[in-house]
mmCIF file as gemmi writes it, N, C-alpha and C atoms, coordinates in Angstrom:
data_model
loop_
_atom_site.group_PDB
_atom_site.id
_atom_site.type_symbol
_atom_site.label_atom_id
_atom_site.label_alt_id
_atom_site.label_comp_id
_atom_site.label_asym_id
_atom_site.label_entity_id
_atom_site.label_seq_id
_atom_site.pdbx_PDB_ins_code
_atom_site.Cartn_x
_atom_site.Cartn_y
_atom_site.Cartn_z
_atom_site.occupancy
_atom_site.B_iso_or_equiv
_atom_site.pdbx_formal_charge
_atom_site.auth_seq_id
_atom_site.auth_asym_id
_atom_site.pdbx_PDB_model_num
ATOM 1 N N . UNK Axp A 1 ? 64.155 135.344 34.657 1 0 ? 1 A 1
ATOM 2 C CA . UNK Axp A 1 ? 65.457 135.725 35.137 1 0 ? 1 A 1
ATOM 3 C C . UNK Axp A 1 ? 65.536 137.223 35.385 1 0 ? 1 A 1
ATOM 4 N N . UNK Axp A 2 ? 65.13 137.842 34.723 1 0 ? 2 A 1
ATOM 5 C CA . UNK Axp A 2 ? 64.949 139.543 34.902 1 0 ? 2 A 1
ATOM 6 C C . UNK Axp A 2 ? 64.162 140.047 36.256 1 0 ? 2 A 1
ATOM 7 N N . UNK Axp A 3 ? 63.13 139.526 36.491 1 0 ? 3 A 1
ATOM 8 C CA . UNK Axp A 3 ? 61.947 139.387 37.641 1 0 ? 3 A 1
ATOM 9 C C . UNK Axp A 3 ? 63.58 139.027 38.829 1 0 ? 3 A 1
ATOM 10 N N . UNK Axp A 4 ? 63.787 138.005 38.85 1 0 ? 4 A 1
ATOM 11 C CA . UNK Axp A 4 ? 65.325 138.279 40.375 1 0 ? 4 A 1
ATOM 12 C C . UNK Axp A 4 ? 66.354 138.937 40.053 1 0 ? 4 A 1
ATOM 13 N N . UNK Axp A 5 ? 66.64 139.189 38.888 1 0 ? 5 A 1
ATOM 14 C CA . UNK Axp A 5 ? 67.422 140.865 38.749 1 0 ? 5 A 1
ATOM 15 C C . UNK Axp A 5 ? 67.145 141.985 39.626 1 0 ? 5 A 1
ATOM 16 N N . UNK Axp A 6 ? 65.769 141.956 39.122 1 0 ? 6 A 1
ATOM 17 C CA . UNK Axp A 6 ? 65.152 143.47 39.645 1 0 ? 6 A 1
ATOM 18 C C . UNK Axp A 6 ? 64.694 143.393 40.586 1 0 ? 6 A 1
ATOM 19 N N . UNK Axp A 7 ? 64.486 142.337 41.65 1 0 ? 7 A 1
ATOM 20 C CA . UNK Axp A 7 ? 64.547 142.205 42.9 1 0 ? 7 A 1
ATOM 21 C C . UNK Axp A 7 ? 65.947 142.425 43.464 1 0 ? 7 A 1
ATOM 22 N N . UNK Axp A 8 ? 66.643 141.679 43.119 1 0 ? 8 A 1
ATOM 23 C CA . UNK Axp A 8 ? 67.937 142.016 43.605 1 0 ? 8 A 1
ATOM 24 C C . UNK Axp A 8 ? 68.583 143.318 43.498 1 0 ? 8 A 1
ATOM 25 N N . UNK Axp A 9 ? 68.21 143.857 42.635 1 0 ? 9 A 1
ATOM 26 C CA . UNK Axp A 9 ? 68.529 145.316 42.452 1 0 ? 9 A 1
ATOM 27 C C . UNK Axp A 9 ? 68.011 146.188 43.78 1 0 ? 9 A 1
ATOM 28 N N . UNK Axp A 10 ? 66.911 146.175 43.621 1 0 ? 10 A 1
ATOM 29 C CA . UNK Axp A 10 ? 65.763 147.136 44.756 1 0 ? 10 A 1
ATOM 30 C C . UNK Axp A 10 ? 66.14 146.857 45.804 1 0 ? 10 A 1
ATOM 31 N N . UNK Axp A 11 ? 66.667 145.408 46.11 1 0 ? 11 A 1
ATOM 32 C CA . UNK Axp A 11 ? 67.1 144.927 47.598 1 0 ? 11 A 1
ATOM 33 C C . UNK Axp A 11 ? 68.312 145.55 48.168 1 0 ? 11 A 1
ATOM 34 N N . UNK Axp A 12 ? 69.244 145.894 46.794 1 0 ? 12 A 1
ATOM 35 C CA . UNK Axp A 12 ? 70.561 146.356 46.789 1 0 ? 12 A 1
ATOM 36 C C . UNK Axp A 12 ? 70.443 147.969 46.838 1 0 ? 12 A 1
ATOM 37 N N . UNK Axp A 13 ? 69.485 148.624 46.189 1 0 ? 13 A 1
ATOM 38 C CA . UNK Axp A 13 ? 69.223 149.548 46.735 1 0 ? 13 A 1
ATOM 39 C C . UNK Axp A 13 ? 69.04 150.169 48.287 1 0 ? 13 A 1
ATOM 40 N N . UNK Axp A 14 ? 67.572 149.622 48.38 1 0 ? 14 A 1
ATOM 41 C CA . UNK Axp A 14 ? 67.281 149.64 50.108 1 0 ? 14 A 1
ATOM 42 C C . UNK Axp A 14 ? 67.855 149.361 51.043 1 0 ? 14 A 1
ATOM 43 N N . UNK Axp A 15 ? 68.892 148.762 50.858 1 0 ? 15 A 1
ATOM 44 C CA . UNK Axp A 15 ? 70.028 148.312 51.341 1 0 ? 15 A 1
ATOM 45 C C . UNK Axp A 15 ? 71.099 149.465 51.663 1 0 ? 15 A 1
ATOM 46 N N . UNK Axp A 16 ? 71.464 149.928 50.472 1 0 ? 16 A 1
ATOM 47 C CA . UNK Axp A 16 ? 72.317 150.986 50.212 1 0 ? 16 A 1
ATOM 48 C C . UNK Axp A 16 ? 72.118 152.417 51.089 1 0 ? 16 A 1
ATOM 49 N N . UNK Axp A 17 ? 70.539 152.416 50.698 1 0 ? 17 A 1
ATOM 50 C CA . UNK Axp A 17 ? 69.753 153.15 51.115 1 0 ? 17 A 1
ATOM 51 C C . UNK Axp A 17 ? 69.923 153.153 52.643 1 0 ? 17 A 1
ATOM 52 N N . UNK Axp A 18 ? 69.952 152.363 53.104 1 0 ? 18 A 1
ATOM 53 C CA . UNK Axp A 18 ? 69.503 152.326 54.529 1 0 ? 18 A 1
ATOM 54 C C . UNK Axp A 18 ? 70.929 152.628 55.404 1 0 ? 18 A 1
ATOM 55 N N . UNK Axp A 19 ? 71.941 151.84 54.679 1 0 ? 19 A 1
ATOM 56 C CA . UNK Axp A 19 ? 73.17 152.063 55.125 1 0 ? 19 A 1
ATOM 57 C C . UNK Axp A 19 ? 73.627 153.553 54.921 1 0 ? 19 A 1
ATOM 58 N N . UNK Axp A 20 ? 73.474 154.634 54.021 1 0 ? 20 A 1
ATOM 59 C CA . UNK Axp A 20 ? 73.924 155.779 54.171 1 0 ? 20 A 1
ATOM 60 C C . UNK Axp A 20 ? 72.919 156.874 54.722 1 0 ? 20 A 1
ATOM 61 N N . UNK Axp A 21 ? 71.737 156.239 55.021 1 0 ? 21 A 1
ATOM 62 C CA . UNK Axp A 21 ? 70.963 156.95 56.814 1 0 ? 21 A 1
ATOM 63 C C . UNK Axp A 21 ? 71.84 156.566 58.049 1 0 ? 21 A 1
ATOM 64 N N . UNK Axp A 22 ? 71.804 155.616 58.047 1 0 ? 22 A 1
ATOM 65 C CA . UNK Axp A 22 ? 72.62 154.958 59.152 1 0 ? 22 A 1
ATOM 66 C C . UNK Axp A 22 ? 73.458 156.291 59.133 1 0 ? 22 A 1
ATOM 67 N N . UNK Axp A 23 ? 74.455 156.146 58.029 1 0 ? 23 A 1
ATOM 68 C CA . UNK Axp A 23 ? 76.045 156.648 58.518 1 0 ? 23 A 1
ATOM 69 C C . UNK Axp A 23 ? 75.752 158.399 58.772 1 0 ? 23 A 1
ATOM 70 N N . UNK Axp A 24 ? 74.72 159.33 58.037 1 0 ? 24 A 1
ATOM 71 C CA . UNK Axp A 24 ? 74.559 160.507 58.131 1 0 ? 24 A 1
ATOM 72 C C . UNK Axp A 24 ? 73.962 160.543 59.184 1 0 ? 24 A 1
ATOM 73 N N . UNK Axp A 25 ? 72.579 159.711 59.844 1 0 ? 25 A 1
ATOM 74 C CA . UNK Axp A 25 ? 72.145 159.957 60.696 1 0 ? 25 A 1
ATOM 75 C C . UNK Axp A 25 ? 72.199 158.817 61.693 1 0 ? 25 A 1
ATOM 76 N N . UNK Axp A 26 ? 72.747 158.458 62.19 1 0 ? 26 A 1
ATOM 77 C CA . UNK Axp A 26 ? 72.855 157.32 63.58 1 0 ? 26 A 1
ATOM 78 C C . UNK Axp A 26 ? 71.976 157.204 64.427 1 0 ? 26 A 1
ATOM 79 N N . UNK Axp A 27 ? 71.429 158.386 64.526 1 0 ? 27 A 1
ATOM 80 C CA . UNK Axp A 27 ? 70.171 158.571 65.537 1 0 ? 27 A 1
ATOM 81 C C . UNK Axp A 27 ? 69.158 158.484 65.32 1 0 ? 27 A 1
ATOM 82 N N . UNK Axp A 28 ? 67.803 158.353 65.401 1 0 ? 28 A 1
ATOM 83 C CA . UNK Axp A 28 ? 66.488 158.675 64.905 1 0 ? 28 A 1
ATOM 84 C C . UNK Axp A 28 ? 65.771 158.416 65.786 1 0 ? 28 A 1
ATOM 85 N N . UNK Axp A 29 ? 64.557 158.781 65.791 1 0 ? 29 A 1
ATOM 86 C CA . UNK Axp A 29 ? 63.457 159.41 67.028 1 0 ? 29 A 1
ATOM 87 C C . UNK Axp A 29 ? 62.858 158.189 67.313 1 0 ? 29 A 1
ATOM 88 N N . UNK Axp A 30 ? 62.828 158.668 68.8 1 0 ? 30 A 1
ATOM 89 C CA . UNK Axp A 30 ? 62.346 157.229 69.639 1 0 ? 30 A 1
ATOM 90 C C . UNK Axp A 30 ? 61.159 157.228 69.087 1 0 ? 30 A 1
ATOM 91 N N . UNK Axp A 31 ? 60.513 155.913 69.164 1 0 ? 31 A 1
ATOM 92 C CA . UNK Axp A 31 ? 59.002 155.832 69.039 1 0 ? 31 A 1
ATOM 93 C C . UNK Axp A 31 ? 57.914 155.727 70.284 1 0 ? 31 A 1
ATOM 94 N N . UNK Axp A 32 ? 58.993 155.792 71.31 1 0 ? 32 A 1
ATOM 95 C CA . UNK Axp A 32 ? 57.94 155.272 72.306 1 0 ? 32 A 1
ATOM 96 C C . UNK Axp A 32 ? 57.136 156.881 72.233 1 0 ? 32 A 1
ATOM 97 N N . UNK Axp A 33 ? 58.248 158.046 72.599 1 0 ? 33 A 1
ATOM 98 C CA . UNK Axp A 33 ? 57.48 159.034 73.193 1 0 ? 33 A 1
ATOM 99 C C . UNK Axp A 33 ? 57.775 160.171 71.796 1 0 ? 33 A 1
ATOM 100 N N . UNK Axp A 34 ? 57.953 159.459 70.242 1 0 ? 34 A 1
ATOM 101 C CA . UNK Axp A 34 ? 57.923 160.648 69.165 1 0 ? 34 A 1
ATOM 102 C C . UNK Axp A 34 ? 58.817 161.909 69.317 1 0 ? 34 A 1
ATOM 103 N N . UNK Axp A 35 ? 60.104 161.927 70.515 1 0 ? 35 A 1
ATOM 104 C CA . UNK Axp A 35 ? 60.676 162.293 70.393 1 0 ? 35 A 1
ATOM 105 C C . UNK Axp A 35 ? 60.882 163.597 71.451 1 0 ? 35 A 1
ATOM 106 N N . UNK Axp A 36 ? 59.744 163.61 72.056 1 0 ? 36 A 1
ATOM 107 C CA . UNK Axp A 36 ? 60.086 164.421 73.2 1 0 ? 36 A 1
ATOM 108 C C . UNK Axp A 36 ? 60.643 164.132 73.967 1 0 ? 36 A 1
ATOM 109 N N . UNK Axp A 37 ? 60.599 163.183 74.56 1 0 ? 37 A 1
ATOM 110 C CA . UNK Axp A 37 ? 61.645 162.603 75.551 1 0 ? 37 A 1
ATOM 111 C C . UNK Axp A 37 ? 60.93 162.464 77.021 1 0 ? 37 A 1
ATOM 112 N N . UNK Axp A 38 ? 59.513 162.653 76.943 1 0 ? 38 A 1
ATOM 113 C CA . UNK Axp A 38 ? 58.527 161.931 78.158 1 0 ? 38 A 1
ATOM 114 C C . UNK Axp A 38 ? 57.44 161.765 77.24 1 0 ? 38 A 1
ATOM 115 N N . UNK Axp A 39 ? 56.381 161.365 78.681 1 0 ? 39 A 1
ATOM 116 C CA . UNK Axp A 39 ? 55.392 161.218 78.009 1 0 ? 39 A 1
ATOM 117 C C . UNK Axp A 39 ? 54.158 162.271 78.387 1 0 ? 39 A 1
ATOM 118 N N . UNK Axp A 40 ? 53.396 162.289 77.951 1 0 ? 40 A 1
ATOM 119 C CA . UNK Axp A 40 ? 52.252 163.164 77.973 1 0 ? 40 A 1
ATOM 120 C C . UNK Axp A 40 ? 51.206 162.953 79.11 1 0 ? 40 A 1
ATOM 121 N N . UNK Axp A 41 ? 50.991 164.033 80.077 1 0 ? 41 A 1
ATOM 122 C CA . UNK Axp A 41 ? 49.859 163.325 81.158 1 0 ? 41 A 1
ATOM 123 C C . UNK Axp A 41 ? 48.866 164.594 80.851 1 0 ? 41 A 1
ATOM 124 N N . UNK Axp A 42 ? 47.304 164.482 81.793 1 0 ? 42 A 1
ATOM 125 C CA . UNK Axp A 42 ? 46.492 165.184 81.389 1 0 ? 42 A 1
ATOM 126 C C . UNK Axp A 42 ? 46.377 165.427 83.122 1 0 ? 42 A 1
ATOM 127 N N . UNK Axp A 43 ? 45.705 167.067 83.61 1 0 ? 43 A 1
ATOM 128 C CA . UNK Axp A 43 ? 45.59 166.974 84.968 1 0 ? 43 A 1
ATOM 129 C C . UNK Axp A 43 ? 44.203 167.024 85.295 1 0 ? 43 A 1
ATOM 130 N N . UNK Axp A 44 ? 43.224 166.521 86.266 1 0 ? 44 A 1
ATOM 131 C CA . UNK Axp A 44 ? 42.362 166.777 86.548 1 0 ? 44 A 1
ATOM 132 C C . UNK Axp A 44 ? 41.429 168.242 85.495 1 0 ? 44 A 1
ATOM 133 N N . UNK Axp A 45 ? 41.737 168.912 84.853 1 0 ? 45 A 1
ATOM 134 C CA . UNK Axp A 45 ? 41.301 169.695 84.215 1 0 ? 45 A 1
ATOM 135 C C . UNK Axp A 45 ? 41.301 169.716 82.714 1 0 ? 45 A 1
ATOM 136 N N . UNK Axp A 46 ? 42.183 168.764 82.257 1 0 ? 46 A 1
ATOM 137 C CA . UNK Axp A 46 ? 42.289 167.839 80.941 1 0 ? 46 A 1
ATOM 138 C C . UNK Axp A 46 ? 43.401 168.821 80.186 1 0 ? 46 A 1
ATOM 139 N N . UNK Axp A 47 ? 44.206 169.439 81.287 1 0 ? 47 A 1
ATOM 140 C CA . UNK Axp A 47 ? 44.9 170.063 80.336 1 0 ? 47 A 1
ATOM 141 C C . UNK Axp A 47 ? 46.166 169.208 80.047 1 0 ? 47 A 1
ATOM 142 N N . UNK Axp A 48 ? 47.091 169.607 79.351 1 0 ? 48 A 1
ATOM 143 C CA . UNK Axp A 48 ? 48.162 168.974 79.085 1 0 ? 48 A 1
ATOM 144 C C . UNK Axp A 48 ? 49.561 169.251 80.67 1 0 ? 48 A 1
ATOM 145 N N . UNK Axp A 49 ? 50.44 168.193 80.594 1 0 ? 49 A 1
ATOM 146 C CA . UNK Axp A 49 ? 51.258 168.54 81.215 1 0 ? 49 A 1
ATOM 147 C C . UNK Axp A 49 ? 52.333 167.638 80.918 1 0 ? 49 A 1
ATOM 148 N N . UNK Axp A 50 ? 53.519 167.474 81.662 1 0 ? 50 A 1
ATOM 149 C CA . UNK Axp A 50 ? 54.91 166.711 80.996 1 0 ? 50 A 1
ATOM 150 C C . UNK Axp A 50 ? 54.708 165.96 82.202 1 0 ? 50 A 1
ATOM 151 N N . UNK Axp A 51 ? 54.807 164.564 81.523 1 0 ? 51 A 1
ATOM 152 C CA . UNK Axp A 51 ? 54.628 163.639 82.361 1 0 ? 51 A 1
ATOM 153 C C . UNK Axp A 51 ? 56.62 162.691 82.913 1 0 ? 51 A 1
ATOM 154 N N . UNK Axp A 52 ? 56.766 161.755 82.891 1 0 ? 52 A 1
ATOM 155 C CA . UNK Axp A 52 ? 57.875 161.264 83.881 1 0 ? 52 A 1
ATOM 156 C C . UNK Axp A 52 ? 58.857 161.111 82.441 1 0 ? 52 A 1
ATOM 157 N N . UNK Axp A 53 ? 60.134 161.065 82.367 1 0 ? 53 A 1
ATOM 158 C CA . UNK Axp A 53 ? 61.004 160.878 81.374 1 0 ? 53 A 1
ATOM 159 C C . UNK Axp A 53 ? 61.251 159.166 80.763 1 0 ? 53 A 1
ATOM 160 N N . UNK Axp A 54 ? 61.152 159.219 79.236 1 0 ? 54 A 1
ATOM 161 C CA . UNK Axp A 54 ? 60.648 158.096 78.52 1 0 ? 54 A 1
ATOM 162 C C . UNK Axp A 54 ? 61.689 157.419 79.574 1 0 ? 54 A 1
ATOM 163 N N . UNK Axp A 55 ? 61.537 155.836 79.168 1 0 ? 55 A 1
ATOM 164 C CA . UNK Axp A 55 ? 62.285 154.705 79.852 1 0 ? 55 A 1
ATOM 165 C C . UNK Axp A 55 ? 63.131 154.271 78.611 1 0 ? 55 A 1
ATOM 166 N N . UNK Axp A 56 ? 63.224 154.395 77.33 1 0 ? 56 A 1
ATOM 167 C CA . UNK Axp A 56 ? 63.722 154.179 76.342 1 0 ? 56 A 1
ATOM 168 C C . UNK Axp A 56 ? 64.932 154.712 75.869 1 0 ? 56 A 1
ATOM 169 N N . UNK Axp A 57 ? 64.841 156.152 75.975 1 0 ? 57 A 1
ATOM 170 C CA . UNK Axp A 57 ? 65.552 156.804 75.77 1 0 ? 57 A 1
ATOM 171 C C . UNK Axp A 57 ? 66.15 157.914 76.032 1 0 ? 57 A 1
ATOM 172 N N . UNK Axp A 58 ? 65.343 157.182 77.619 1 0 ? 58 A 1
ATOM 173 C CA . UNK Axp A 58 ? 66.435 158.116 79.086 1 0 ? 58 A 1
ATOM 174 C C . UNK Axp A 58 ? 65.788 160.044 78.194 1 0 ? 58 A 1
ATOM 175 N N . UNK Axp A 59 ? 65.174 160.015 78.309 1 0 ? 59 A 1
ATOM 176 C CA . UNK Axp A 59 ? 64.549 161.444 78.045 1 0 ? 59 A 1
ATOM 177 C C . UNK Axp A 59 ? 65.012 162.34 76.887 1 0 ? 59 A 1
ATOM 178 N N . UNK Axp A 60 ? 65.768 161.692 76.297 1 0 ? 60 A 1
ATOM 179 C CA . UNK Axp A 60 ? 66.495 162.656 75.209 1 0 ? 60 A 1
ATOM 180 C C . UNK Axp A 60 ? 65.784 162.539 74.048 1 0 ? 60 A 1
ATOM 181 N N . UNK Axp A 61 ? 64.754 162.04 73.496 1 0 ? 61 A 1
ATOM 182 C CA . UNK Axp A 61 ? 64.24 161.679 72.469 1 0 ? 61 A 1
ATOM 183 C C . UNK Axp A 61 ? 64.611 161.02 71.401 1 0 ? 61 A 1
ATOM 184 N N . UNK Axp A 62 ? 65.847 160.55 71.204 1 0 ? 62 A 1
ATOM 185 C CA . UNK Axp A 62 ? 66.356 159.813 70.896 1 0 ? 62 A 1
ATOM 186 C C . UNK Axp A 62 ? 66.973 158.737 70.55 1 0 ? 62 A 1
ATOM 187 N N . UNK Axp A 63 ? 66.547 157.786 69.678 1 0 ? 63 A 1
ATOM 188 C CA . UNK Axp A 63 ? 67.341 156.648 70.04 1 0 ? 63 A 1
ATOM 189 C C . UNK Axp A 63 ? 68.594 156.239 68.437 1 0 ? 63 A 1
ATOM 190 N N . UNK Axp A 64 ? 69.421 155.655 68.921 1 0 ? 64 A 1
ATOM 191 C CA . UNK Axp A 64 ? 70.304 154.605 67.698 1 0 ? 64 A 1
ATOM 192 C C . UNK Axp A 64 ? 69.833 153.788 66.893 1 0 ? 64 A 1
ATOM 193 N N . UNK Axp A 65 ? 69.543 153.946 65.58 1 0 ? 65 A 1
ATOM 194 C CA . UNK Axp A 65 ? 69.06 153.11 64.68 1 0 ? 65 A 1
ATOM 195 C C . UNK Axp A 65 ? 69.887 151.507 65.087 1 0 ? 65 A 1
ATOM 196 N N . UNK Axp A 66 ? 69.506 150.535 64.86 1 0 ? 66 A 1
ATOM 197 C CA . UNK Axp A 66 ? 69.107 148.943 64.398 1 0 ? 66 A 1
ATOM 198 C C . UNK Axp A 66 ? 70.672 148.968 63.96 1 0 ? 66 A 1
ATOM 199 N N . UNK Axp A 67 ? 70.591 149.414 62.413 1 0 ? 67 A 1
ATOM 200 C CA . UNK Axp A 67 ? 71.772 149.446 61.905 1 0 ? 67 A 1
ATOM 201 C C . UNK Axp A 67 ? 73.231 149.917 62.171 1 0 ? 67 A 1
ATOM 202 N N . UNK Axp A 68 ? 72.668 150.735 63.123 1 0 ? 68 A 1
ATOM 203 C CA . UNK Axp A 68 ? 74.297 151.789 63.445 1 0 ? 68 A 1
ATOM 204 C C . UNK Axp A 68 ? 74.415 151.298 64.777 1 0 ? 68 A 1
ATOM 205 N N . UNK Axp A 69 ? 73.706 150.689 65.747 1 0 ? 69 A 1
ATOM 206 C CA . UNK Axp A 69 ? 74.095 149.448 66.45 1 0 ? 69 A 1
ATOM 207 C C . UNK Axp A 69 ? 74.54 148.319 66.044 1 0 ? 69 A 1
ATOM 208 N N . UNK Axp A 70 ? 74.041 147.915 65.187 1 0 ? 70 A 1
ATOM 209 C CA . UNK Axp A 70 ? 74.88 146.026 64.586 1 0 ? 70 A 1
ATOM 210 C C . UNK Axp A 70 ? 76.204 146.807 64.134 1 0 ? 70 A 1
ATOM 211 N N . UNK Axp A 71 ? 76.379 147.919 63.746 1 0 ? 71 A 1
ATOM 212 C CA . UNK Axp A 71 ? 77.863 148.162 63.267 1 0 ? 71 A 1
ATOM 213 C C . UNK Axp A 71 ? 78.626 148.544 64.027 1 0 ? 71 A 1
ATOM 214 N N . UNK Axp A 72 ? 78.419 149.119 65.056 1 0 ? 72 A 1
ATOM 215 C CA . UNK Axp A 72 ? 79.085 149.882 66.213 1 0 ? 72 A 1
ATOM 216 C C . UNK Axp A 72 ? 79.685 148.104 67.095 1 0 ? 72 A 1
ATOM 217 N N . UNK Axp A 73 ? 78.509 147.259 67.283 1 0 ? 73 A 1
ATOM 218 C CA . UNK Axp A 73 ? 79.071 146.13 67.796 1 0 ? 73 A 1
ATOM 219 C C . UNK Axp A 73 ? 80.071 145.197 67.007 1 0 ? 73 A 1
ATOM 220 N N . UNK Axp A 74 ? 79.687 145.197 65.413 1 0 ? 74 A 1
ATOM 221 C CA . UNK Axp A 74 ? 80.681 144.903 64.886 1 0 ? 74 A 1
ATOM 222 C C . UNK Axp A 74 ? 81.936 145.421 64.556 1 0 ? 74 A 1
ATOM 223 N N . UNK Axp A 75 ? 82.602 146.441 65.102 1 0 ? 75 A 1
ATOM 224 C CA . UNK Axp A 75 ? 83.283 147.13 65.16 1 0 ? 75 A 1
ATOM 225 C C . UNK Axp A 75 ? 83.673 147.181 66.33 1 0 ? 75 A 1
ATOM 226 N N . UNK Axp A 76 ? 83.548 147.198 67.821 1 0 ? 76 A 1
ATOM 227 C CA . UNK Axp A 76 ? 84.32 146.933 68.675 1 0 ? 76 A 1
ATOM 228 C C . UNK Axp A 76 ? 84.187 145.036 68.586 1 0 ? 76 A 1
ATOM 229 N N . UNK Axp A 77 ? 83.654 144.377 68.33 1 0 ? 77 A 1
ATOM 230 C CA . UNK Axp A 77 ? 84.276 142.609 67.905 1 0 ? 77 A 1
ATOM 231 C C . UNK Axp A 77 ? 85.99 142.67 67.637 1 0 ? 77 A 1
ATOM 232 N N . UNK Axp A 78 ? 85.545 143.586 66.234 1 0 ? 78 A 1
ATOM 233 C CA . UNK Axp A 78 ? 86.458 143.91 65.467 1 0 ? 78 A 1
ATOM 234 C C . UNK Axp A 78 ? 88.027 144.317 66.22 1 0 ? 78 A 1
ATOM 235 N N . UNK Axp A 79 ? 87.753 145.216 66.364 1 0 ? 79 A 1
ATOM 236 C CA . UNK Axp A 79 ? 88.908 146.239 67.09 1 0 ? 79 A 1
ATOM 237 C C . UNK Axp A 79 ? 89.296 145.624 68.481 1 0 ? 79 A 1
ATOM 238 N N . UNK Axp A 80 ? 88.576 144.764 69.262 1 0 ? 80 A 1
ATOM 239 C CA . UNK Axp A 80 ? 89.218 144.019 70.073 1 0 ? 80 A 1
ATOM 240 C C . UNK Axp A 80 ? 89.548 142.537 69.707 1 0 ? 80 A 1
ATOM 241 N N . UNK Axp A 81 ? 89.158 141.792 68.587 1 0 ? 81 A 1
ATOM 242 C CA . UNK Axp A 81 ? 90.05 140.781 68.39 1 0 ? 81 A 1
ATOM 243 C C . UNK Axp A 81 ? 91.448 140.985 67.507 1 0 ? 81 A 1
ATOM 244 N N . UNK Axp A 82 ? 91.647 142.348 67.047 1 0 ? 82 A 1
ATOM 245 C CA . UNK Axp A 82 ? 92.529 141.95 66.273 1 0 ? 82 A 1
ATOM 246 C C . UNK Axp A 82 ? 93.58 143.327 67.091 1 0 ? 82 A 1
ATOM 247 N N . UNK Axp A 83 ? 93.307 144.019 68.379 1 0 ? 83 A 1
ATOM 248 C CA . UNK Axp A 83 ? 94.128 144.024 69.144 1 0 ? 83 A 1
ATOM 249 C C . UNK Axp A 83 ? 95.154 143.484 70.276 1 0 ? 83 A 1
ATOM 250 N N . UNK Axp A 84 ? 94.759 142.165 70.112 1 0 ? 84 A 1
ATOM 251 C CA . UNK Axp A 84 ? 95.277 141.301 71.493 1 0 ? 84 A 1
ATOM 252 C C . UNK Axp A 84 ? 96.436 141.266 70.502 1 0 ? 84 A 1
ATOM 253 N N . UNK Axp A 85 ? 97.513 140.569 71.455 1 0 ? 85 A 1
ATOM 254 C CA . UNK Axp A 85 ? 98.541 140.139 70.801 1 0 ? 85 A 1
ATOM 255 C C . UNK Axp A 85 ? 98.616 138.374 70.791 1 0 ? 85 A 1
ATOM 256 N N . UNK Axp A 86 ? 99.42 137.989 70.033 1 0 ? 86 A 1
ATOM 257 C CA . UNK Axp A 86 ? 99.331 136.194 69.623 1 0 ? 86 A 1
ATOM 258 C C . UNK Axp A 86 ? 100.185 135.895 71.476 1 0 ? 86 A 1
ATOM 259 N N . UNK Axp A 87 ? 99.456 134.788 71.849 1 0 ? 87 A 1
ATOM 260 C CA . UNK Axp A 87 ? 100.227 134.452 73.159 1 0 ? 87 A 1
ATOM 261 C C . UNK Axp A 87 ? 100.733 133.418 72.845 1 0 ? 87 A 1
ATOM 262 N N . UNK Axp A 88 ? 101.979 133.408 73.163 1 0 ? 88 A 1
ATOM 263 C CA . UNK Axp A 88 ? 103.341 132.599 72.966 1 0 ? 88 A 1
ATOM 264 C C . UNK Axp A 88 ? 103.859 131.784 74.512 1 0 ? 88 A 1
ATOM 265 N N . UNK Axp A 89 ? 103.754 130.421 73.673 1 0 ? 89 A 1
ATOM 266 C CA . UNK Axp A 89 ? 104.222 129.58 75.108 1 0 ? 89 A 1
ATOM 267 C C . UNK Axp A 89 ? 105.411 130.268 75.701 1 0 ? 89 A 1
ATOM 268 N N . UNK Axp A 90 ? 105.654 129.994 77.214 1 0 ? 90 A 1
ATOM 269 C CA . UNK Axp A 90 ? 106.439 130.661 78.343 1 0 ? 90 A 1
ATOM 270 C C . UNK Axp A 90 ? 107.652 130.178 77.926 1 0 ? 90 A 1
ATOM 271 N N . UNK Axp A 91 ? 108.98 130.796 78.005 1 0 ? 91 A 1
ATOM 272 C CA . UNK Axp A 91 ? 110.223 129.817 77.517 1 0 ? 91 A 1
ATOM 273 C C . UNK Axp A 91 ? 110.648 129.181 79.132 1 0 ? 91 A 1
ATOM 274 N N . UNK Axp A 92 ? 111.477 127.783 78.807 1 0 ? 92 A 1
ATOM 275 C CA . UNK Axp A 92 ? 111.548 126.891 79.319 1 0 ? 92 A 1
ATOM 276 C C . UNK Axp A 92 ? 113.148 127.083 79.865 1 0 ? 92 A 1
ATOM 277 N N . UNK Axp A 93 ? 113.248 127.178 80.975 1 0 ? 93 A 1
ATOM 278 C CA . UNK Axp A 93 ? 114.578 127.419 81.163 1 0 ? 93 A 1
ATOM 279 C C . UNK Axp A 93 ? 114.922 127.137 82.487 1 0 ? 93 A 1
């Protein structure tokens, strides 16, 4: 019984954990291009040069964590179902 305690604990941690990256940092570095925001070409002379702007993350190096997307969508769900108003049959007259 202690052994799924302390799983559950660590889970509740990493959890925790993950949710207050999310909220401090929303953003975190693309992986396609590590954050520069293209990619790397070499020219006939093998030197370096800046190649075309990532496709990922539109060149900014940047992308939205996993998490701070599922919340951002759960949150406009949110905020637009419980803005409509109740629709009420037409009166009869």
């Amino acid at each position: 019984m202690t052994l799924v305690l302390l799983a559950g604990a660590c889970l509740l941690v990493v959890t925790l954990g993950y949710v207050s990256l999310c909220r401090a940092s929303p953003y975190g570095i693309c992986r396609k291009c590590s954050g520069f925001g293209f990619a790397m070409k070499t020219d006939r002379k093998g030197r370096m040069k800046r190649g075309k702007d990532c496709r990922r993350c539109k060149g900014h190096g940047k992308r939205i964590r996993v998490g701070r997307h599922l919340y951002n969508l759960w949150l406009h769900v949110y905020r637009d179902g419980s803005d409509t108003p109740a629709k009420t049959p037409p009166a009869k007259g």
